[in-house]
C-alpha positions in Angstrom: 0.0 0.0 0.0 1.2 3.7 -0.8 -0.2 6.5 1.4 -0.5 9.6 -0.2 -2.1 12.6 1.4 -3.5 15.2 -0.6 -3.9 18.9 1.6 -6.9 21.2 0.5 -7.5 25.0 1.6 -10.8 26.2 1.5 -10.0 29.7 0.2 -14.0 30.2 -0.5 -16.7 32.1 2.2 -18.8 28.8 3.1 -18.1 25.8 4.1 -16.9 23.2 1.6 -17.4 19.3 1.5 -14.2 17.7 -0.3 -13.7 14.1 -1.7 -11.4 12.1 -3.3 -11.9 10.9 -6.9 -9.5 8.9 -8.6 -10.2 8.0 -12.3 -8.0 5.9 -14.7 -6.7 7.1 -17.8 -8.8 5.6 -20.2 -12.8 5.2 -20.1 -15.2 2.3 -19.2 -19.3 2.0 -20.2 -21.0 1.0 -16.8 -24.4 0.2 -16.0 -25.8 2.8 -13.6 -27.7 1.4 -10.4 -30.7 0.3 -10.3 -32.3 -0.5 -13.1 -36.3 -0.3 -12.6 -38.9 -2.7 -13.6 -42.5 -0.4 -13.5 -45.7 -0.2 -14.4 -47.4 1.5 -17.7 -49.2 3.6 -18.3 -47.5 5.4 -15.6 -50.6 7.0 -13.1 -48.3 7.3 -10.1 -45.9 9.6 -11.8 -42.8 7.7 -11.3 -39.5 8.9 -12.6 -36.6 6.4 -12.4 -33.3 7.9 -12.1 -29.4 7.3 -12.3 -26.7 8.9 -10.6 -24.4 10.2 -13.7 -21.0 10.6 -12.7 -18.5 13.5 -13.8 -16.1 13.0 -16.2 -18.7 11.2 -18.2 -19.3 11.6 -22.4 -22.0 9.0 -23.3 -25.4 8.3 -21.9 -27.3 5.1 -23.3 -31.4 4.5 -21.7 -32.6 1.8 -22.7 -37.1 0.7 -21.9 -38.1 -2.6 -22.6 -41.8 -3.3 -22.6 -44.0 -6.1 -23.8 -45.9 -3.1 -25.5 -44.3 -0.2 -27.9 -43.1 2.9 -25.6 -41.1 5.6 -25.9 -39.5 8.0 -23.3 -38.1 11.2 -22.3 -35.1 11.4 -20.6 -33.3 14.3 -18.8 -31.0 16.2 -16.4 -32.5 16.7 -12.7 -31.8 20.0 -12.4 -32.7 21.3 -16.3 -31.4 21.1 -19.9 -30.7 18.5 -21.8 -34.3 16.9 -22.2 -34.4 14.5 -24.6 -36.5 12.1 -26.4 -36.0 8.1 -27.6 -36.7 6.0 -30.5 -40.4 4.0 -30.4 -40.7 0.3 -29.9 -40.6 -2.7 -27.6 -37.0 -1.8 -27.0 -36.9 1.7 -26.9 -33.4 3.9 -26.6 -32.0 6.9 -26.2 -28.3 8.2 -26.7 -26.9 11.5 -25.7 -22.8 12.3 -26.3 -21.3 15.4 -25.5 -17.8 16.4 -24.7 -19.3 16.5 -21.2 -22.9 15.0 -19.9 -23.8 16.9 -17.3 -23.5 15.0 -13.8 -26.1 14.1 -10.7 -29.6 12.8 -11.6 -31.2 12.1 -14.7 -34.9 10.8 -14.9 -36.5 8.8 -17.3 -40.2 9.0 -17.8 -41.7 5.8 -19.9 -45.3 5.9 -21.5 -47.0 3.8 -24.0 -46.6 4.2 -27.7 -50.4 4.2 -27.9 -53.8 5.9 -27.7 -55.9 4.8 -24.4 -59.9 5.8 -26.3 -62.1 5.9 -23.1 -60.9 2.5 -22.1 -58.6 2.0 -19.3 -55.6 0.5 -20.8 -54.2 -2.6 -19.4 -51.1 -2.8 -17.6 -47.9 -4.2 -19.0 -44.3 -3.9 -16.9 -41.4 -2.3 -18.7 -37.8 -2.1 -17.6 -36.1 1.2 -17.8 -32.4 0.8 -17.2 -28.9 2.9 -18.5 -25.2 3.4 -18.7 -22.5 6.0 -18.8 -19.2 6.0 -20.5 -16.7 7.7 -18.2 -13.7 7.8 -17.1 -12.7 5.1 -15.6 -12.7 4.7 -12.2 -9.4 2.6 -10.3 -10.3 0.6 -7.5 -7.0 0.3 -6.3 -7.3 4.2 -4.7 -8.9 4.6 -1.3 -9.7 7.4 0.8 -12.3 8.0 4.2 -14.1 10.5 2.2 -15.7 7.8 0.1 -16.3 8.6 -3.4 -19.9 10.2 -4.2 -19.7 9.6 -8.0 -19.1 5.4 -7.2 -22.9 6.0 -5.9 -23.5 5.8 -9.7 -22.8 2.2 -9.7 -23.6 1.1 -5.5 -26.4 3.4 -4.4 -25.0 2.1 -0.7 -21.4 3.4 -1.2 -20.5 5.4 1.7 -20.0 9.1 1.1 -18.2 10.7 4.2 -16.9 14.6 2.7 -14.4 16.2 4.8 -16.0 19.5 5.5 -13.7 22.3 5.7 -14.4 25.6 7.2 -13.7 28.7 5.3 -10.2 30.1 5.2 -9.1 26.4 7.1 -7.1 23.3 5.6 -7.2 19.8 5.7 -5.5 16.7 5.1 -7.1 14.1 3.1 -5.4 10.6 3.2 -5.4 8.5 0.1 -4.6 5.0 -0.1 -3.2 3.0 -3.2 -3.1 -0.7 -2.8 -2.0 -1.8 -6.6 -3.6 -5.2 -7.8 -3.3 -7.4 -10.9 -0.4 -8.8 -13.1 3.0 -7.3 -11.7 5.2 -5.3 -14.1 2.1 -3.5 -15.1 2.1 0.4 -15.2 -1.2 2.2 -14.5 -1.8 6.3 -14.5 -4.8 8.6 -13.7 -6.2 11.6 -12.3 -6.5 12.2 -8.2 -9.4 14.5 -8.4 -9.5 16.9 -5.0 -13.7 17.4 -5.9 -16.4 19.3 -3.1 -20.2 18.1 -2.9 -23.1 20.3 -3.1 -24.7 19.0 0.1 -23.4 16.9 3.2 -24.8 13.7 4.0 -24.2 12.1 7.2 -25.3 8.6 5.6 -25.0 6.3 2.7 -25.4 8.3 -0.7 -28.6 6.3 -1.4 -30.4 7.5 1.8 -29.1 11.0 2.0 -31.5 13.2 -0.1 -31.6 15.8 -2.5 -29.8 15.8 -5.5 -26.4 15.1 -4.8 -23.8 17.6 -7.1 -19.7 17.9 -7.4 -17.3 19.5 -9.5 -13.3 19.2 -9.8 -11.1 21.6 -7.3 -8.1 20.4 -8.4 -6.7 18.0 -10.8 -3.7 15.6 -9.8 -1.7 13.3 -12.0 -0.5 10.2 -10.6 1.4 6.9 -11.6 2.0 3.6 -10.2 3.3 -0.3 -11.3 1.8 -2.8 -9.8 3.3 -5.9 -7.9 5.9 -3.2 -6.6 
């Protein structure tokens, strides 16, 4: 194992919740947790979402339904809103050079007119993944990670929060695995939260939001 502290200032006027986030350089697709199996049509309104994390370029929904549906899909907290393809398996695909991060909701309905019959139900599946940048298991830290809350909705998210115009310490762990010999590099990225949970990410609330303080290259070879 190689500890390697990281020290953050918070030079802003509030209070600030950092974490550690350590991606790999070179992206993975990952399926978002959970995917949801629901009702249509829809009458209690629910919106399945996935936590998107940073770093991320490529969004893929996917509904399956016995039934022809379509679906909107979109960011919590505003633009993009987007619309799928039509069928039994219906999809959507959004690329940009960044997808926005935190929640995005996906609201199914059947590709079909009800009349003044009530239509009968079918179940549908609404499920999606992200291609991001990868993130290395090997690097550890007590803040937790809230973006691995994308993939484990009970991955513990424990920010240091830091007082304004006060420092801390944040200790980082790299335990290398896999064949020896082999080299591995990444980002360490020092990251605050929007909000500061005192529980697992999945039971904390809100819509959870990051972004990138600071940016730190780092290196390592396994089996050394």
């Amino acid at each position: 194992m190689m500890p390697c502290p990281s020290t953050v200032t918070n030079d802003s006027t509030t209070p600030e919740a950092y974490f550690i986030d350590a991606r790999l350089d070179r992206e993975a697709t990952i399926s978002l947790a959970s995917p949801t199996r629901m009702v249509l049509p829809n009458g209690m309104g629910v919106v399945p979402s996935f936590l998107v994390p940073s770093h991320t370029t490529t969004i893929h929904a996917t509904v399956t339904s016995p039934e022809s549906v379509y679906f909107d899909y979109g960011w919590g907290l505003g633009d993009p809103d987007l619309g799928s393809s039509t069928g039994k398996t219906a999809t959507g695909t959004y690329t940009t050079a960044e997808v926005p991060s935190g929640y995005w909701g996906v609201t199914p309905a059947l590709d079909r007119a009800f009349g003044a019959s009530q239509p009968s139900n079918v179940v549908a599946t609404v499920s999606m993944t992200a291609t991001t940048a990868a993130f290395d298991p090997a690097v550890t830290s007590p803040t937790g990670d809230l973006w691995l809350g994308s993939t484990n909705p009970n991955a513990v998210f424990a920010p240091y929060v830091v007082q304004p115009g006060q420092s801390v310490t944040i200790p980082v762990t790299i335990t290398p695995a896999g064949k020896a010999g082999t080299a591995v590099s990444g980002t360490l990225y020092v990251s605050d939260s929007s909000f500061f949970p005192t529980t697992a990410l999945g039971s904390a609330g809100g819509l959870p939001m990051g972004s990138d303080v600071a940016a730190l290259p780092y290196s390592y070879t396994t089996g050394s």
